[in-house]
Each structure stands twice: as structure tokens, then as C-alpha cells.
N, C-alpha and C positions, 0 to 999 in steps of 0.2 A: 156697470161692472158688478158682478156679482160676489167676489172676492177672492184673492189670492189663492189658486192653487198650486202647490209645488207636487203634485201626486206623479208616482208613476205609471198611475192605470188603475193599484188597487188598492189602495190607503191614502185615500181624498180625506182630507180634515171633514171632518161632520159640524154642524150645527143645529140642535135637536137631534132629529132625528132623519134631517135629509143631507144625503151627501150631494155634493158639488153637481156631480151630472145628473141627481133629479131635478135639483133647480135649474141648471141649463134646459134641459127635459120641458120645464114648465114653462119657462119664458118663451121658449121654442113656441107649445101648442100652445099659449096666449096668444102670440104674434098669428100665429094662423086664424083663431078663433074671432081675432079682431080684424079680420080683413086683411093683412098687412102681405099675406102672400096669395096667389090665387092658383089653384088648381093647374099644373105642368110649370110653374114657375121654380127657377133653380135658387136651395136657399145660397146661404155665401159660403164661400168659402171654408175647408176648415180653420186654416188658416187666418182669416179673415172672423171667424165667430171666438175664436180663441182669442184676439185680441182684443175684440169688442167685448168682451163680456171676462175678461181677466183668467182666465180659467184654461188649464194647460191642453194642449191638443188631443189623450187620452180621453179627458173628462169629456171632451167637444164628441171623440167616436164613440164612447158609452152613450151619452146623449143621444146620436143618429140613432141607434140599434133601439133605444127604447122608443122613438117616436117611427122608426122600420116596423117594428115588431106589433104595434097597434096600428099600422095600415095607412099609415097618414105622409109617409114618407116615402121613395123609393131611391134608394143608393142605387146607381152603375156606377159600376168599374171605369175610372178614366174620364167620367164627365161630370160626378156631383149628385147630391141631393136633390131632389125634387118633388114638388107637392104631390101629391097621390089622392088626397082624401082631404078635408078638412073636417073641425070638430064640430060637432051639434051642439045646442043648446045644454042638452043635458049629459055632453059629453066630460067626462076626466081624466086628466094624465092617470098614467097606470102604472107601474111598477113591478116588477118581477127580480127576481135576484140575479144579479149578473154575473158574468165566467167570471171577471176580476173577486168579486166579493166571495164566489164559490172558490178561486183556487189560494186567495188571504186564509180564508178558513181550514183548508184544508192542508197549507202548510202548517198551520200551527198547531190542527190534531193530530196529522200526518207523521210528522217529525216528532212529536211523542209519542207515536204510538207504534214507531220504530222502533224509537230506546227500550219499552218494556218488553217490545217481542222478540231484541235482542236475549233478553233474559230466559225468557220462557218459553221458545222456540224450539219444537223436534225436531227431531232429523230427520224424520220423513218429510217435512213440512220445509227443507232446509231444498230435498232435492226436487221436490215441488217447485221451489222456486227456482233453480238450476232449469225445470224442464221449462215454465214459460218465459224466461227472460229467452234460451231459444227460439223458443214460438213465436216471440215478439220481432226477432232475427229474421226469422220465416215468414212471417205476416207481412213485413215491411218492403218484401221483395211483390208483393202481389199488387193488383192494382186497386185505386183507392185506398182508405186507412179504414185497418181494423183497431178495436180497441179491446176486444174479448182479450187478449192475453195482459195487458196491460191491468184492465177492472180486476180479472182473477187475481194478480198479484198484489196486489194493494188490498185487497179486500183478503189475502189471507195472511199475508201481515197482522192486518187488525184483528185476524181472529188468533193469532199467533198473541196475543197481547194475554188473554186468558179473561177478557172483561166483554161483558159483552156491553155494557154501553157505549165505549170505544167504535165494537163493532159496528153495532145500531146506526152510529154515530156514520162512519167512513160511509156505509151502504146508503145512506138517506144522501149522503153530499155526492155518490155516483146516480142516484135517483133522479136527483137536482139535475146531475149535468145534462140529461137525455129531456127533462121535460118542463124545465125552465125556457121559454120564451125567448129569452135575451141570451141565453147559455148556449141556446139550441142555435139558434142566427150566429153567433161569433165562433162556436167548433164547426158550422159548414163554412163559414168564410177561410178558416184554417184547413179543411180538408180540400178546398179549394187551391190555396197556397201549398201543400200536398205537405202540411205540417205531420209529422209521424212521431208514436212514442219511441224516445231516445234509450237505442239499448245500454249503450255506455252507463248513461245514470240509471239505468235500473241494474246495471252489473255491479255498480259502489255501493248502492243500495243490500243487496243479494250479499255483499264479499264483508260488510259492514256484521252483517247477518250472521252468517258463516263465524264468523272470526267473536262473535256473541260478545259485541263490544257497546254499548247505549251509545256512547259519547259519539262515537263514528256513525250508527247507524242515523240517530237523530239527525246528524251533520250533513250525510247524504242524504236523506228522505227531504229536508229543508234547500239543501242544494237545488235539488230534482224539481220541485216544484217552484223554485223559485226560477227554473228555467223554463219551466213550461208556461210560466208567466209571461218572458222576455218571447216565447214560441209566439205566444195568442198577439202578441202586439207587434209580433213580425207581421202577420197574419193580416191586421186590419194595415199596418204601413202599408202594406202591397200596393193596398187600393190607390194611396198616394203614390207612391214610386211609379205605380203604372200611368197615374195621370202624367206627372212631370215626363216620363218617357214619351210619351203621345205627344204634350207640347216640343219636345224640345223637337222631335220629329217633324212636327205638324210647321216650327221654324224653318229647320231645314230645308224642305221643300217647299216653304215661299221663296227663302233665296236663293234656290237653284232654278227658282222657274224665271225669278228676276235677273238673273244670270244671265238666262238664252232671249231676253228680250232686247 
């Protein structure tokens, strides 16, 4: 057991410098490195590695995606993990920043950086955002998920703020989202699940704005992301919900066929 986690995906207690699902991560590719699984062998369960190893079922999917995302693993939909790859000799876990740890960060510069550009916010910049919280309206009806009107809005927020380290700051954590490894694997799992940006919370966002209020604006911008949080971990549940569907199915039609016998 590796230690108690009470996390909800993206604020895993740390020790040093590693958190929960790197150390799942590691004992993972030890276990491969030492034999223990062999190449098309299914690991356990998620279920089943969350309670072996103390650590909540989130920490267990950040886990897969990092040992996914170096090739050693391969998730399907509905059936489990399975060896891909094993480690070499001078092989080592790897690490990349995860959508959880990207979208913790970016509530917390996010929803400040709401409050100031409540302050110093134009009014050109007011109807700017009036035009893409539409667009986002319009984007959502098409097929696949865009994210172009979403980035522009957030990103002129932050430049709404009148600081540009703020700025610097927001554009480098949309940077992250597109070419982060682990970031990149969990937004196609969610465009998968046809997760899309929520106009409603970028219209409290927008009205928080409007109304050149900090206290509100911050409130929604921390709102907004803290649901796009609860999004991404719709996202990877899927994969579970889809498995339990298939078994309970896969039930069914055993005792229907023991029925007609």
C-alpha cells in the first residue's frame, strides 16, 4: 500500500516531490520491469489496483495515462489495461504534467485573474466577450469539439487583467493543454465522451464581467473550472461505465441463452 489517498483527481497529498499517481506510475513499471506482467497480459482491475495499493480510483486513472502515454500500456474501452511494451534496462518512468495538475493551476490563476479584469476591463473587450461566449454557442452545434472560442476567451480575460505576467502565465497553461503528453491523452478521451465548453459558465463568467464585480467574477471563473474538472473525470468514468454496461449485458445473454436450454 502506498498511502492514503483521499484526492479528487487533482489535489493528491504530495510527498517530496511526487504525488500519489507518480508513485502508482512507478510501482506499475517496476512490476513490468521485473517480469511480473508479460506482454498482452491484462493489468487488474481499476478497482482491484486501488485497493491494493491504498490509493483512490482517480490517482489509479492518472496512473494508466502516464504508463499509456510512454507506450507500455494500452487502455480499451470496456476491457482493461494491457501490456504493450515492457521496460528496458535503461528504461525510466517519465512524467509529464497532467490535465488534473494543469486545470488545479489554472483555477487558481484563473479566478484571479478574473477579479482584476473585472476592474480594468473595456468595453470593447466586454463585447468581445459577448461575441465568443456566442461562438462557443455556435461551435457546440458542429461536430467534434472546438476549443478556438473558448482559448480566445480566457486568454482575453487575462489580457484584460493589464499585467502581463498573468498573461504569459494563462497562454503557457493553454500551451500545456495541447502538448502535454498526459494532457493531450485525457482532452481526446474527453472529446471522445463529446465533452464540450459549457456556455452557461462562461455566460456567469462574461455577466460577473459585465457587472465589473472581482468578487463574482473570481467566483465564477473558480466555479467554471472547477467543473471542467468534474468534465475530465466524466471523461475517463466513461471507460468504466462502459465496461460495467458490457458485463451486465454480457450477464444477460448468458441467462437468456440458459433460458432456451
Amino acid at each position: 500500500m502506498i498511502e492514503t489517498d483521499k484526492s479528487a483527481g487533482g489535489s493528491a497529498p504530495m510527498e517530496g516531490t511526487e504525488r500519489l499517481y507518480q508513485k502508482l506510475a512507478r510501482r506499475l513499471f517496476q512490476d513490468l520491469a521485473a517480469g511480473r506482467y508479460a506482454i498482452g497480459d491484462r493489468l487488474p482491475a481499476e478497482r482491484e489496483l486501488s485497493v491494493m495499493h491504498g490509493v483512490s480510483r482517480p490517482a489509479v486513472r492518472e496512473a494508466m495515462i502516464a504508463l499509456e502515454v510512454q507506450g507500455l500500456i494500452e487502455v480499451r474501452i470496456g476491457s482493461g489495461a494491457y501490456v504493450r511494451a515492457l521496460p528496458g534496462d535503461q528504461d525510466r518512468p517519465g512524467f509529464t504534467v497532467t490535465a488534473f495538475e494543469l486545470m488545479e493551476a489554472r483555477l487558481l490563476v484563473e479566478g484571479e485573474a478574473a477579479a482584476l479584469a473585472a476592474v480594468n476591463i473595456r468595453d470593447d473587450e466586454l463585447e468581445e466577450l459577448d461575441r465568443l461566449v456566442q461562438q462557443m454557442s455556435e461551435e457546440n452545434l458542429l461536430p467534434g469539439v472546438s476549443t478556438e472560442a473558448d482559448r480566445a476567451f480566457h486568454l482575453l480575460i487575462a489580457s484584460a487583467t493589464r499585467n502581463a505576467v498573468i498573461h504569459n502565465q494563462v497562454e503557457e497553461m493553454w500551451r500545456l493543454r495541447s502538448t502535454s503528453p498526459d494532457c493531450a491523452l485525457l482532452l481526446e478521451k474527453a472529446r471522445t465522451a463529446n465533452v464540450q465548453p459549457v456556455v452557461a459558465e462562461h455566460s456567469v463568467v462574461r455577466d460577473a464581467l459585465h457587472a465589473r464585480d472581482p468578487a463574482a467574477a473570481r467566483a465564477a471563473m473558480r466555479a467554471h473550472l472547477g467543473s471542467v474538472i468534474d468534465h475530465l473525470l466524466f471523461a475517463i468514468e466513461e471507460d468504466a461505465i462502459k465496461d460495467a454496461r458490457r458485463t451486465i449485458a454480457s450477464t444477460r445473454a448468458r441467462y437468456a441463452r440458459a433460458a432456451t436450454l
